[in-house]
C-alpha positions as CSV (number, residue, x, y, z in Angstrom):
1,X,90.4,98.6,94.5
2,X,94.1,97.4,94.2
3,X,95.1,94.0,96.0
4,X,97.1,94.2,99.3
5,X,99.8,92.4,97.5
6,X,99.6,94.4,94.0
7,X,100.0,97.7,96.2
8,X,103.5,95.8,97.7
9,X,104.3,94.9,94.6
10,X,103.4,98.6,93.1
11,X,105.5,99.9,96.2
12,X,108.5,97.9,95.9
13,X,110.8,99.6,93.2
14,X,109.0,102.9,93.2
15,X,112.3,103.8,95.7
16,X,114.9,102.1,93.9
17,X,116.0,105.0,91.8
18,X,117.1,106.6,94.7
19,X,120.0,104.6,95.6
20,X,122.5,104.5,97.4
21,X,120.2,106.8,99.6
22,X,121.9,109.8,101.6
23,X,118.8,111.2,103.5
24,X,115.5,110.8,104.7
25,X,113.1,114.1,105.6
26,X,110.6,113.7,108.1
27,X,107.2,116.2,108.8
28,X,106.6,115.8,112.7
29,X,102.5,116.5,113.2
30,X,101.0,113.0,112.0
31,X,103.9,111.9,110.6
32,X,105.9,110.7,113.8
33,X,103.2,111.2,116.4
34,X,99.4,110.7,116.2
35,X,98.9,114.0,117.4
36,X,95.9,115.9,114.9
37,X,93.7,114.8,118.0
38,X,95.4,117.1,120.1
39,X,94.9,119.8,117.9
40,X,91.9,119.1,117.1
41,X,90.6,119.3,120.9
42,X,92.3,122.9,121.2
43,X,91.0,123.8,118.5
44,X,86.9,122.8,118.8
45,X,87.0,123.8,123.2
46,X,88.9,127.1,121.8
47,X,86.7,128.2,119.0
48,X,83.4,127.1,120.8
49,X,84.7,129.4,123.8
50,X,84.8,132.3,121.5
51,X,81.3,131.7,120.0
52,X,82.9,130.9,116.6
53,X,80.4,129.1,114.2
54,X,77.4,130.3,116.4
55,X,78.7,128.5,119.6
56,X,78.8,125.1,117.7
57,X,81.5,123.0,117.9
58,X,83.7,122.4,114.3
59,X,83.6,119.3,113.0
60,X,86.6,117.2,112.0
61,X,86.1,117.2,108.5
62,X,86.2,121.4,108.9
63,X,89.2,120.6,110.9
64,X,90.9,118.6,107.9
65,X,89.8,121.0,105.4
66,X,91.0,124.3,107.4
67,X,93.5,123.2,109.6
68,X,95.1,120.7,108.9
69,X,99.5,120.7,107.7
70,X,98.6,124.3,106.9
71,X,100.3,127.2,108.0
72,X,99.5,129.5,111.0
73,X,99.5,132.6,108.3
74,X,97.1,130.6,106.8
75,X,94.8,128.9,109.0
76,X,94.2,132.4,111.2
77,X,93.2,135.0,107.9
78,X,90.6,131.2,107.5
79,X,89.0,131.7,110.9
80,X,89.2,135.1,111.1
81,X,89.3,136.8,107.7
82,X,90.7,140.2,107.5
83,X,92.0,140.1,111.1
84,X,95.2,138.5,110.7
85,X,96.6,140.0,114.1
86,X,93.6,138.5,116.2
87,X,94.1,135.3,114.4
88,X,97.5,134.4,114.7
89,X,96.7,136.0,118.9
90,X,94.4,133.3,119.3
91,X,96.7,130.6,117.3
92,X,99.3,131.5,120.3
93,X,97.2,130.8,122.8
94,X,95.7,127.4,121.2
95,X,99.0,126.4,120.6
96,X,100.3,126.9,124.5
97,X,97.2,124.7,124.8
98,X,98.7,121.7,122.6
99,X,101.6,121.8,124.4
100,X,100.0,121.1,127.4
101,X,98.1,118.5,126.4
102,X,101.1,117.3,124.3
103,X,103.5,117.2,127.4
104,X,100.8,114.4,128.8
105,X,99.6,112.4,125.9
106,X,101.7,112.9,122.7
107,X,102.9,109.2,121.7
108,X,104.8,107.9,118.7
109,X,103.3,106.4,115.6
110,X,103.1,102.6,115.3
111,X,106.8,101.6,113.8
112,X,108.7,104.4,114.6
113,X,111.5,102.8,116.5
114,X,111.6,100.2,113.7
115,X,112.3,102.5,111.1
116,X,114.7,105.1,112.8
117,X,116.8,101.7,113.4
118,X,116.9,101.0,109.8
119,X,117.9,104.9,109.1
120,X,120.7,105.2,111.8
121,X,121.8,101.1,110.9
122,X,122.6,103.0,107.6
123,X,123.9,106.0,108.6
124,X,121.5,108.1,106.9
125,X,121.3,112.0,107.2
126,X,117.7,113.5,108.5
127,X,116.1,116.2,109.2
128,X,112.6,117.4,110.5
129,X,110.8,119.8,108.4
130,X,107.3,121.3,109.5
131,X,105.0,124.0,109.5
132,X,104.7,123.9,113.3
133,X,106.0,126.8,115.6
134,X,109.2,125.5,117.1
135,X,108.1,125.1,120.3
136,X,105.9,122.7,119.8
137,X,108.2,120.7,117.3
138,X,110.8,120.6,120.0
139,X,108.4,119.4,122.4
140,X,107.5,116.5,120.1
141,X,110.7,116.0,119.1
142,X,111.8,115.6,123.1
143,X,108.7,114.0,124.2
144,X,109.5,110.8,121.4
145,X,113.1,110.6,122.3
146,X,113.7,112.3,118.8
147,X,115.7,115.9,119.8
148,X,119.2,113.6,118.9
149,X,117.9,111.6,116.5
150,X,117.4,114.6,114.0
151,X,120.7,116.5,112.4
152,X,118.4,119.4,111.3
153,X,115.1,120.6,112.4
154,X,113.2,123.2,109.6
155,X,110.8,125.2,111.0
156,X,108.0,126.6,108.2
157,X,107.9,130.1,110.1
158,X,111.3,130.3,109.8
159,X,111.5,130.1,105.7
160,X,110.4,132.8,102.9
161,X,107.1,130.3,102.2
162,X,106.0,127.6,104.5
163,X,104.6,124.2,103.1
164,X,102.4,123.5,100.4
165,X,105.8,125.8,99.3
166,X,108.7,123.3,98.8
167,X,111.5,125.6,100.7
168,X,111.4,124.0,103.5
169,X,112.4,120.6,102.5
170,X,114.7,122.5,100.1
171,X,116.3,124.3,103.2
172,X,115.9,120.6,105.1
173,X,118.5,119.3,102.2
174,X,120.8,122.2,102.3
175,X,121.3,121.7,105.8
176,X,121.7,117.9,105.7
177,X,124.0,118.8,102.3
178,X,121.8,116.3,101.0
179,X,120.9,115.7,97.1
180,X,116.9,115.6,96.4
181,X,118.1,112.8,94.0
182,X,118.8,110.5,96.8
183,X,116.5,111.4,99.5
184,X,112.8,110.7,100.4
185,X,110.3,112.2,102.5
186,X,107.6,110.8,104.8
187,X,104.2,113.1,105.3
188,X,101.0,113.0,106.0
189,X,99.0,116.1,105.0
190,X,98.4,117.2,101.8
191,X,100.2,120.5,101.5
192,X,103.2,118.7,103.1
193,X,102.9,115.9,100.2
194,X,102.4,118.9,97.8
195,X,105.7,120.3,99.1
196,X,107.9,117.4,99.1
197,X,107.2,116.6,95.3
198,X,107.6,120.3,94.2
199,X,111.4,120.0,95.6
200,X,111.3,117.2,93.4
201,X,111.3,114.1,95.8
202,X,109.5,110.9,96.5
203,X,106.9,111.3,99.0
204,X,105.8,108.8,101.0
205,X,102.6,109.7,102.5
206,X,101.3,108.5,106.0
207,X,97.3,107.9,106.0
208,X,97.5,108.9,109.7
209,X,94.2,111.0,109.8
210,X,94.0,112.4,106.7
211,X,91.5,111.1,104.0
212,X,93.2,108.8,101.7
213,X,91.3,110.3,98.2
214,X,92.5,113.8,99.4
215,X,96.5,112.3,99.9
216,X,96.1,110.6,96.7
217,X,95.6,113.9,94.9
218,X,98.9,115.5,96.0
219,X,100.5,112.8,94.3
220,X,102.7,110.6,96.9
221,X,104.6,107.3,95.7
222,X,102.8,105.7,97.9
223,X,100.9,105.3,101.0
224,X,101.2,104.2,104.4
225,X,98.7,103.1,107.1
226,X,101.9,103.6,109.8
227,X,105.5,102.3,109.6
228,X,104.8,98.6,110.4
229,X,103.0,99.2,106.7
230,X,104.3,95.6,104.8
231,X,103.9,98.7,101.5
232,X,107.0,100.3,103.6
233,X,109.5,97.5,104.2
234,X,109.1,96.1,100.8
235,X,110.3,99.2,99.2
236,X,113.2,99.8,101.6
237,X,114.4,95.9,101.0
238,X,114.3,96.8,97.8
239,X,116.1,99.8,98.1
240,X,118.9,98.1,100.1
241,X,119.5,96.0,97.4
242,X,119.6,98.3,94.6
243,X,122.3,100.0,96.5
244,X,124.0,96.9,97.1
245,X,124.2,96.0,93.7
246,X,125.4,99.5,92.9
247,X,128.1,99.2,95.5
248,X,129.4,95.9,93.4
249,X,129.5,97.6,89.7
């Protein structure tokens, strides 16, 4: 396995290209707040209330395989296959249960403040782009101090395809008027990885919860344990100083 410091090093120009950088896209679940617990808990008292998987309770890993960054569409025809209406009945009501345990607990990842100082120092354009319902990415959004912060919020339900699709971060740059050439995103499931590089943009992906082997796969630049991640700041100095340098020719 790769040194600490040969990752840094790895990391440091993998942004450069990107300069002088117009935008940053953000995913909200995982990627700005530590909160695939919360889901998860819904999920597993929800489920085992029903009887699903004889009465047992689901495991994370079935969690991370079924759940996890996908799509409501998606993850109700997986628990209940053929009864698409039931499913997406039941994701309503898990999802009213998030929030309330989201309205309580929901906190920001480690580093956040740190980097949405270095964005807004720069004057950067961003946007939130997720496969969540709106409610609860408004909710997150408010309950981090974030509903200001963001120019653009893209909700997956909202779009023709939902992530692993890239629309949405497509849709997130049409809003920001924002060129994929000069924007980045930060993610932390695979499908949302999977997006971000189909619309043709650096991913930076958040090991948050997620397995790193299954990140890796979805092909980010790089990964991040969290945004105090040394990995991080050494590519974004970098960064400032190839768009310095650009600035001077």
């Amino acid at each position: 396995m790769a040194s600490s410091e040969n990752c840094i090093e790895e990391s440091k120009s993998s942004l450069t290209r990107l300069a002088p950088l117009e935008a940053v896209l953000f995913d909200i679940d995982g990627t700005l707040c530590d909160s695939d617990p919360l889901h998860y808990l819904a999920f597993r008292e929800m489920l085992q209330e029903i009887g699903f998987n004889g009465g047992n309770p689901i495991t994370e890993e079935f969690f991370i395989d079924t759940v996890a960054g996908k799509h409501n569409n998606d993850i109700a025809l997986a628990l209940f296959p053929g009864e698409l209406e039931r499913g997406l009945k039941f994701l309503d009501d898990k999802e009213a249960m998030f929030r309330r345990l989201a309205a309580e607990q929901l906190t920001a990842l480690n580093g956040l403040d740190k980097v949405r100082k270095w964005i807004e120092d720069r004057g950067l354009k961003r946007a939130a782009v997720t496969n969540a319902p709106r409610p609860n990415a408004e909710l997150a959004l408010s309950k981090l101090g974030l509903t200001d912060f963001f120019q653009a919020v893209i909700i997956g339900d909202e779009c023709e395809h939902a992530k692993p699709h890239p629309e949405p971060f497509l849709k997130g740059l049409e809003a920001l008027k924002a060129s994929k050439d000069h924007t980045f995103v930060f993610e932390d499931s695979v499908s949302g990885i999977k997006a971000g590089v189909a619309a043709g943009m650096p991913v930076i992906g958040l090991a948050t919860r997620n397995p790193e082997h299954l990140l890796m796969e979805a092909k980010p630049t790089f990964l991040i344990k969290d945004y105090d991640d040394p990995k991080l700041w050494a590519a974004l100095e970098e960064l400032d100083k190839s768009g310095s340098l650009q600035g001077r020719l």
